[in-house]
C-alpha positions in Angstrom: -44.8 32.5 -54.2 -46.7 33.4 -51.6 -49.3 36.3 -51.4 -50.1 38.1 -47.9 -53.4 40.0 -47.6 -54.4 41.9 -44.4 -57.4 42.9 -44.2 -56.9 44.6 -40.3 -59.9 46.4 -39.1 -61.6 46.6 -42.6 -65.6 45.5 -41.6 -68.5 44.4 -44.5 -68.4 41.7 -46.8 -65.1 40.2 -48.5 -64.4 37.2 -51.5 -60.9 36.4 -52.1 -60.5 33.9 -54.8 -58.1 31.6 -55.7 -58.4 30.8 -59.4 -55.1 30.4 -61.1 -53.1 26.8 -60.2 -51.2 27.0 -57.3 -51.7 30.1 -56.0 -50.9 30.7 -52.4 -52.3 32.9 -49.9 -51.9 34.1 -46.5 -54.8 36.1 -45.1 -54.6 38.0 -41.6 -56.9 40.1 -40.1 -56.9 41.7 -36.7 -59.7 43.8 -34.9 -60.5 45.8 -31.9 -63.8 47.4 -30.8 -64.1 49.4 -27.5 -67.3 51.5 -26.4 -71.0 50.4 -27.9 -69.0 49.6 -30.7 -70.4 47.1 -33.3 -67.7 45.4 -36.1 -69.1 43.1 -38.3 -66.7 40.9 -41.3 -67.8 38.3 -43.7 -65.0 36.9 -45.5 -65.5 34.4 -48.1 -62.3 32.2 -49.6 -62.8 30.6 -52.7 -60.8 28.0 -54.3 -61.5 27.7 -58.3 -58.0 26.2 -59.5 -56.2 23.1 -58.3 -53.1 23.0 -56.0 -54.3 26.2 -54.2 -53.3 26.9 -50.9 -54.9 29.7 -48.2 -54.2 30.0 -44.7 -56.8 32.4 -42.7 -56.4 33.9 -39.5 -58.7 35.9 -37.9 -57.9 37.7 -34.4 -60.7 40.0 -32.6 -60.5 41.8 -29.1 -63.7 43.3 -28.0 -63.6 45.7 -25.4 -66.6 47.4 -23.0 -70.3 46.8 -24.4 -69.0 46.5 -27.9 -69.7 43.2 -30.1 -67.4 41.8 -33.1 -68.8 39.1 -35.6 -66.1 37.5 -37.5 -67.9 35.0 -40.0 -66.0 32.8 -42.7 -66.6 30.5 -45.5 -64.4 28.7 -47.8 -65.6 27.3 -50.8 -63.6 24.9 -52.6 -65.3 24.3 -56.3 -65.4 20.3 -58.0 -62.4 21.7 -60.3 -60.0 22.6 -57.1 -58.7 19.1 -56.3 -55.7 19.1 -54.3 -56.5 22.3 -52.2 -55.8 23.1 -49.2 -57.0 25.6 -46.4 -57.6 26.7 -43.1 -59.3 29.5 -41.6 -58.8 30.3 -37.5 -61.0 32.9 -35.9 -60.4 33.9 -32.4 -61.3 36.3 -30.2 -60.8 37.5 -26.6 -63.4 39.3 -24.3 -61.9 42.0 -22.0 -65.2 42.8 -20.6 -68.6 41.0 -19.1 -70.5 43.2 -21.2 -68.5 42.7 -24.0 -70.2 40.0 -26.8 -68.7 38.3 -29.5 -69.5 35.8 -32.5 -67.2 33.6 -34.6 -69.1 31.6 -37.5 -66.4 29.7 -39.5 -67.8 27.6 -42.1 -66.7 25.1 -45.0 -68.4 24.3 -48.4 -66.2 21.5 -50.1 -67.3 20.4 -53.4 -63.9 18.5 -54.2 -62.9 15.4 -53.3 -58.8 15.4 -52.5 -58.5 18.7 -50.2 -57.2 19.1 -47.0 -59.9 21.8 -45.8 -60.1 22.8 -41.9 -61.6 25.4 -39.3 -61.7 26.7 -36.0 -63.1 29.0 -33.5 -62.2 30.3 -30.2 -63.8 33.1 -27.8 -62.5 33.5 -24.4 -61.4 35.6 -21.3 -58.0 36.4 -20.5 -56.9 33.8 -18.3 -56.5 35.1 -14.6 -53.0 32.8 -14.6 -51.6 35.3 -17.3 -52.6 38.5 -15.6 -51.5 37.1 -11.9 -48.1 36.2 -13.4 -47.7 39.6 -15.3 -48.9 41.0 -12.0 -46.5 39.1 -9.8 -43.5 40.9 -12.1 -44.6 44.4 -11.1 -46.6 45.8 -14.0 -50.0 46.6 -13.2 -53.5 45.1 -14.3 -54.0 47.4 -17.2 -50.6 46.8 -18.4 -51.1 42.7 -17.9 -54.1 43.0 -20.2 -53.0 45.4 -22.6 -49.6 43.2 -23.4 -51.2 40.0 -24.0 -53.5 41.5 -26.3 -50.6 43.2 -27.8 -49.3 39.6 -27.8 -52.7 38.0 -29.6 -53.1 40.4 -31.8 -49.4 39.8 -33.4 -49.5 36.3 -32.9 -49.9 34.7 -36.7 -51.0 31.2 -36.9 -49.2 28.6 -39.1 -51.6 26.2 -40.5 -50.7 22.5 -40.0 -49.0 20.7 -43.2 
């Protein structure tokens, strides 16, 4: 069975781990900052038993002159064989001002894992707001649904 944790606009340090066989997780976070805001998470995922499975997805929006660090590790241990996980942190600027970091990192000790990351931080595309635009809602309202949209959107790792 499957275990969900969401650890939405929590900040500091975090260590989930994985130590009884076949555990699976799904970890979701989401986070906003707005203002001079400053939001910093560490999350660290570690695998201790075999045939464990966890499936990360972080999601940031950073608004004004704020700044969000989303930082990761997983850790697979030598005794975890046949693991498998995948953290995904992105985030989206909505301002020039705005900054952002996104530090995903892997520490595999095992040798029969399927163990991935990735990292993404980017503008809304002007295509998405023009199209919202050319359907009668306004700027604001173009920006504000596609975060909406990112901020819901949960990622399925590959198999």
């Amino acid at each position: 069975m499957k275990k969900t944790i969401d650890i939405s606009d929590k900040t500091g340090e975090f260590e989930i781990i994985l130590d009884k066989k076949g555990m699976e997780l799904e970890i979701v976070g989401r986070f906003q900052t707005r203002g001079a805001e400053v939001k910093e998470l560490n999350i660290r995922i570690v695998h201790r038993a075999p045939n464990t499975t966890a499936n990360t997805t972080l999601n940031g929006v950073a608004w004004d002159a704020s700044k969000l660090r989303l930082s990761g590790t997983i850790v697979i241990e030598k005794l975890a064989q046949q693991t498998q996980s995948f953290l995904r942190e992105s985030i989206l600027l909505l301002s020039p001002t705005a900054k952002a970091e996104a530090v995903p990192n892997l520490e595999i000790l095992a040798n029969d894992v399927k163990c991935s990351h990735a990292a993404t931080i980017s503008n809304i595309s002007d295509e998405q707001v023009f199209y919202l635009m050319s359907r009668g809602i306004s700027k604001q309202q173009a920006e504000e649904l596609i975060v909406d949209g990112f901020l819901s959107f949960v990622v399925k790792s590959p198999a």
